[in-house]
C-alpha positions in Angstrom: 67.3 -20.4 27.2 70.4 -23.3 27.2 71.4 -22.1 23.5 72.6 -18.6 22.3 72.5 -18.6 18.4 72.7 -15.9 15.6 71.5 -16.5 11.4 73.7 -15.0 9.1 72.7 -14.4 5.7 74.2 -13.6 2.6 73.3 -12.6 -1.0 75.3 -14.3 -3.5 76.4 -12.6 -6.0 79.5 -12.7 -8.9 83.0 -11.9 -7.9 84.7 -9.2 -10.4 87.9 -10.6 -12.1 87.2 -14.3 -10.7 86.4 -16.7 -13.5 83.7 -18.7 -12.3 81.8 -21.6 -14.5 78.3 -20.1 -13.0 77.4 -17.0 -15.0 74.6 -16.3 -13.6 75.1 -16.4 -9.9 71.7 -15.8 -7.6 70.2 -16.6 -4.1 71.2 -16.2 -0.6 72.7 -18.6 2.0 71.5 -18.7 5.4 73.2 -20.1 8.4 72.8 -20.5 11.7 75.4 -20.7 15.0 73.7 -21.7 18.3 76.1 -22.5 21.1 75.9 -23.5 24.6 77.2 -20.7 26.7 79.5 -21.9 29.4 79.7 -20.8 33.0 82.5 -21.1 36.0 79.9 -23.0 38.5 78.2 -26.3 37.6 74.4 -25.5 36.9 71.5 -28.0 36.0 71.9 -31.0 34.3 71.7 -30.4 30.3 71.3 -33.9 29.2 67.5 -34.0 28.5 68.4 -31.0 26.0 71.6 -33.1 24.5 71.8 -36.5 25.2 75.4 -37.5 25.7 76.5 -34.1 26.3 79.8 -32.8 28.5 79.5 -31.8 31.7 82.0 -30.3 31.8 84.9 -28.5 29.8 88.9 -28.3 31.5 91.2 -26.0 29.3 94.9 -26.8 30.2 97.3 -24.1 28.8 101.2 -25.1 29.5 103.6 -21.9 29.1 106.8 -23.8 30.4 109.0 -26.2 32.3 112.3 -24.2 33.5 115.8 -25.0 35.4 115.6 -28.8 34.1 118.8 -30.0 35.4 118.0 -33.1 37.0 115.9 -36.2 36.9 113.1 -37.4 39.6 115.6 -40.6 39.9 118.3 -37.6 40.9 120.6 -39.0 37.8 122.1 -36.1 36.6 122.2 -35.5 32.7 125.7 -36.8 31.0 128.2 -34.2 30.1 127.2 -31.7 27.5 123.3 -33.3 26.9 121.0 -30.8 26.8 117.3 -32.1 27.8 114.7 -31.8 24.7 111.5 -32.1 27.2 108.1 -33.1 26.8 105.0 -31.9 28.0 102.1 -34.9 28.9 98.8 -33.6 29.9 96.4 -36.5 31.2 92.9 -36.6 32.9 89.8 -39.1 32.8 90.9 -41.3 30.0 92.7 -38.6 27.6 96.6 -38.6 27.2 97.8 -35.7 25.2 101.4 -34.4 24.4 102.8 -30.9 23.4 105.9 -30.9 20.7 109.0 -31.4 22.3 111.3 -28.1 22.9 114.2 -29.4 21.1 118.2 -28.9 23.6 116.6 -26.7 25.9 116.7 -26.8 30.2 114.1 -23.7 29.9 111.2 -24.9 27.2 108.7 -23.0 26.1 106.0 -25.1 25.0 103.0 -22.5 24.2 100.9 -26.0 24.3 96.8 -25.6 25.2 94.4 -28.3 25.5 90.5 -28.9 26.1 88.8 -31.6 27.9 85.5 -32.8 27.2 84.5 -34.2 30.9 81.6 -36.3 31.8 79.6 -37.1 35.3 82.6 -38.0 37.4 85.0 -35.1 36.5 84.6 -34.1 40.2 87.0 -37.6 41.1 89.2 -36.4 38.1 92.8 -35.3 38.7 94.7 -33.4 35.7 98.5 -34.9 35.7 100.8 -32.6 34.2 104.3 -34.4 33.4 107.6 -33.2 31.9 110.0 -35.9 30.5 113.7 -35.7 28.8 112.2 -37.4 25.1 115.9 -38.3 24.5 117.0 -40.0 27.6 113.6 -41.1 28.9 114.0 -39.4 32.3 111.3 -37.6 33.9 111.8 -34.5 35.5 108.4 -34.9 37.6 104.8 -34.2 37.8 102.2 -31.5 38.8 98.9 -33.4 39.7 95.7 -30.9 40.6 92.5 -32.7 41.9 89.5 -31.0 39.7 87.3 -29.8 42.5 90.5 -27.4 43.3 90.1 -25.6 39.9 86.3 -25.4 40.3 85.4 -21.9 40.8 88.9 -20.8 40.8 90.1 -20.7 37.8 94.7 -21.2 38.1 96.2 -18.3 35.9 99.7 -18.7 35.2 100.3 -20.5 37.9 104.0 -21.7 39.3 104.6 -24.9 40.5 107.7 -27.5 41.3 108.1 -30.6 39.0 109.2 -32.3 42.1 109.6 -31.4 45.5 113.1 -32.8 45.6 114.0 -30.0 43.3 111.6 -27.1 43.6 113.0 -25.0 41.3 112.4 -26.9 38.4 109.2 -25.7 37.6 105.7 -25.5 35.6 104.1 -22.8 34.3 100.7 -23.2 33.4 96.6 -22.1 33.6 93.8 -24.4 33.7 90.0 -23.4 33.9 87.1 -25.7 34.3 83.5 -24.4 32.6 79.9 -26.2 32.6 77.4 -25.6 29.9 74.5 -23.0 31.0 71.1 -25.0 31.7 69.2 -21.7 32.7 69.5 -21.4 36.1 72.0 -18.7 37.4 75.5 -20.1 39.1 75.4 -20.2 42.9 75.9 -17.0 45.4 78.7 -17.4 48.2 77.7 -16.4 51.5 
């Protein structure tokens, strides 16, 4: 079964002390969640059940950037500037940005984001960026092919911005799920 789903229901009923304009209040509401359960290993196709559907579903989750203190370009900052970086999270055709962590050459950017991926997220890459919003510098790039998250999900994960200068770093997790189409995931051996 491709769809979990529960029904709720509740009597209605009068709220003491709250003023309403209904003073006789009767009947129940019924309503029913149904979800698609997701699963770390691609299964069958769900398309014939929803036309249009995701195939899959990347969740990108950005802790930090830390030890900004110089540019890909290797143009040091002027004297006394304090980076306020950027976080830029692209993949497929989706562009998203986190807030930018105002003076700071450690920024904590608590930023998450999901994906909604179609047939060809297996050629997708997720490019995870870091630029200066104030001086327009970049401080590099983390790029991570999809098939390399599949199955293996990367928890808080440490990686340099730029070779160049590996210890300015990215801290982040990314997880890729399919929806369930009712056949169990695959078995390694």
């Amino acid at each position: 079964k491709p769809l979990m789903s529960k029904v709720v229901t509740a009597t209605l009923q009068a709220v003491p002390g709250r003023k309403s304009k209904y003073t006789n209040l009767t009947g129940s509401v019924e309503l029913e969640l149904a979800w698609q359960p997701l699963i770390p290993f691609p299964g069958p196709d769900t398309s014939r059940l929803f036309p249009g559907s995701t195939k899959a579903l990347l969740t990108v989750f950005v802790y930090s950037a830390n030890n900004l203190a110089q540019y890909v370009d290797g143009k040091k900052f002027t004297a006394g500037h304090l980076p306020s970086p950027q976080v830029t999270l692209t993949v497929a055709n989706y562009t998203m940005t986190s807030d930018i962590a105002r003076d700071s050459q450690q920024a904590i950017f608590n930023h998450g984001e999901q994906f909604s991926l179609r047939s060809n997220w297996k050629t997708q890459t997720l490019v995870i960026s870091v630029q200066d919003t104030e001086q327009s510098g970049s401080f590099g790039e983390v790029r991570i092919p999809l098939s390399t998250v599949q199955g293996k999900d990367k928890v808080k994960e440490i990686l340099p911005l730029n070779n160049k200068f590996p210890s300015q770093t990215i801290t982040f997790s990314a997880m890729l799920r399919f929806p369930f189409g009712g056949i169990s995931a695959p078995t390694s051996g």
